[in-house]
N, C-alpha and C positions, 0 to 999 in steps of 0.2 A: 504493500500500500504506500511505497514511499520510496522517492529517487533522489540522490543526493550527489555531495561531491565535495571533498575538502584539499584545499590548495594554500600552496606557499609562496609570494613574490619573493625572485631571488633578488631581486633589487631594492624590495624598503623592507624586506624580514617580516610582511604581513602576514598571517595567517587569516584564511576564511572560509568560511562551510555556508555553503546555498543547497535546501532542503524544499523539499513540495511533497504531500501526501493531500491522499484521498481524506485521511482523518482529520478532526480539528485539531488545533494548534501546536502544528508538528514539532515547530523550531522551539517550542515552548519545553518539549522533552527529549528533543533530539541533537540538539546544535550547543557544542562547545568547543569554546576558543582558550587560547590561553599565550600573554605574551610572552617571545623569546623561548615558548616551547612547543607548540604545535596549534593542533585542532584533531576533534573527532567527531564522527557522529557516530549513536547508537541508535539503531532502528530496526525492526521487524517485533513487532510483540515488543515494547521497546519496555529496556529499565534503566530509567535515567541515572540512574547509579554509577553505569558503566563507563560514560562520559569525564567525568572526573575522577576516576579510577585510575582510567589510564592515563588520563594528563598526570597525574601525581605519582605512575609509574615514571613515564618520559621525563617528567623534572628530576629524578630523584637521580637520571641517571643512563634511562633506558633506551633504547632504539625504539623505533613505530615498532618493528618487528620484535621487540624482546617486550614490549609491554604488551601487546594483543595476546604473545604468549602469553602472560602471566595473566590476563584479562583469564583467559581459554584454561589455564590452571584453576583459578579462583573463583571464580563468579560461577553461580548455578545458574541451569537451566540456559546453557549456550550454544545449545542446540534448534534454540527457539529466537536465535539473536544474529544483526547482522551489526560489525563493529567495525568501522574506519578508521584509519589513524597516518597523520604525518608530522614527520619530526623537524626539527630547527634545522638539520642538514636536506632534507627534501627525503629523506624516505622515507615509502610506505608502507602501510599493511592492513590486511583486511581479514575480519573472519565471517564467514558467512555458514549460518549451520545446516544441520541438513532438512530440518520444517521448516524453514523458510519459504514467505507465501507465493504461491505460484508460480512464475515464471520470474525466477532470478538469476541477477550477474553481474559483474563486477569489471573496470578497465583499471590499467595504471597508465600512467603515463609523467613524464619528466614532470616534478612538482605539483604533483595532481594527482588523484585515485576516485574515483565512480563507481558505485553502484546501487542496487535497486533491488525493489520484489513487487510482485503482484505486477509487473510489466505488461507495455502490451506485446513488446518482442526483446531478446536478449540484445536486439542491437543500442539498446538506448543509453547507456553505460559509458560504450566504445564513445557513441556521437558526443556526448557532454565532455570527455577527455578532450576529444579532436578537437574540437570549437576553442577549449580550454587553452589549449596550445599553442592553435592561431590567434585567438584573442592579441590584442594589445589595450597601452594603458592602464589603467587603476587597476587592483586584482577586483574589487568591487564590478566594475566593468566587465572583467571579463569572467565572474562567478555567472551572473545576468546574462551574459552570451553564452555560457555553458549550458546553462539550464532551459531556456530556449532552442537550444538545441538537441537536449532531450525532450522536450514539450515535442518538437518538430517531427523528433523522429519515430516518436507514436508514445511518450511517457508514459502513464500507470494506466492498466487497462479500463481503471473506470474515470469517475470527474474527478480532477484536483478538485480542493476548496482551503486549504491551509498552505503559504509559504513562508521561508523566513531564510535571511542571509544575516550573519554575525562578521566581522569581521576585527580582530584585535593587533595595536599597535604595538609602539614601546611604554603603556601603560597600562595600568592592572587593571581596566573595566574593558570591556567591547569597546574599539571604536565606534562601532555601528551596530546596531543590533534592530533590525528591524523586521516585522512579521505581518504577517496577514491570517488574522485566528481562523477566520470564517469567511468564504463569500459563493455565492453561486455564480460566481462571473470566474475569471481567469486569476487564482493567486499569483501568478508568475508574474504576471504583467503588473497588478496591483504591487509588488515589490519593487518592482522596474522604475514605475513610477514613482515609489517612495525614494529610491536610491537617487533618483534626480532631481529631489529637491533636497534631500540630505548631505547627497555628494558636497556641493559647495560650502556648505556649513560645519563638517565636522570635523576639520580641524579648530574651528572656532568654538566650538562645546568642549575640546579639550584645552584650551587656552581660560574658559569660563570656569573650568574644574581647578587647574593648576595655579591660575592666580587671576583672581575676575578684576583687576587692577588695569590690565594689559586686554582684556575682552574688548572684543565690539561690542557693538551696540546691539540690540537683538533685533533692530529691525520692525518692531510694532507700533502700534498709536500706544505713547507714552515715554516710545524710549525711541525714535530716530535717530 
């Protein structure tokens, strides 16, 4: 019920996860970031558990691949779970169990890893890498051009209605974190949308965090 994808800029050390399910508010239990050590997403039957699990394996120490092991040692019921993960040097790893729903699969690709369940076809994984790869610009940008590209290429067999993109800097909250809990129109697009009125702005919400001294102005009737 859910296609995803988490990626690394080798250029500003971003990490970010763009997510879409059939379910409501996917990003809400599946998308974690974490600065200067990765991203993961947990999803199929999802336990949100699993997402900072293994970020706090990777900090401690671990590879994408030494902590999904240790995920796959530890955590019950991971038979019934699909787990992403990449690390600060760009590698990846993925576990994906064997009731996992429907038709699932998984891509890698340079600073990038994809996968999905309940598809409409195994190829939708692959396309989110590709896009991923050719993208250019913001990683934000080209999360958005990824996932449109799994929308494209036939995404989850039934209707999206929840998405969500995270994306974290060189500081301890999300850069970006923005979702779409519910809609019966297109989440995908509805993110798209958010990310481009967000885009301009969020360096300037971490300048209002760090020292509101130095902030803009926010732009509304009272503060021009």
């Amino acid at each position: 019920m859910t296609f995803s994808l988490v990626a690394r800029c080798v250029k500003t050390g971003m990490f970010g996860i763009a997510i879409s399910s059939s379910s409501p508010a996917v990003a809400a239990r599946c998308a974690y970031t974490r600065s200067s050590v990765g991203a993961v997403a947990s999803q199929n039957i999802t336990d949100p558990r699993l997402g900072p699990f293994a970020l706090d394996l990777i900090q401690g120490g671990m590879s994408a691949q030494e902590a999904i092991a240790g995920v796959k040692d530890q955590a019950p019921f991971l038979e019934y779970r699909q787990v992403l993960a990449i690390d600060k040097v760009g590698n990846t790893a993925i576990h994906s169990g064997p009731n996992s729903l429907g038709i699932w699969a998984e891509a890698h690709g340079k600073d990038v890893l994809s996968a999905g369940n309940l598809l409409a076809n195994d190829r939708v994984p692959q396309a989110i890498v590709k896009e991923f790869e050719a993208a250019t610009g913001h990683i934000g940008d080209r999360l958005i051009a990824a996932m449109q590209a799994g929308l494209a290429e036939g995404g989850e067999a039934g209707p999206l209605h929840s998405a969500g993109m995270q994306i974290c800097d060189d500081v301890q909250w999300p850069s970006a974190d923005l979702r779409c809990d519910w809609t019966e129109g297109c989440p995908i697009k509805a993110i798209s949308a958010a990310w481009d009125v967000y885009k301009p702005q969020m360096a300037d919400y971490v300048k209002r965090a760090l020292d509101p001294r130095a902030a803009p102005s926010y732009g509304v009737p009272g503060d021009e």
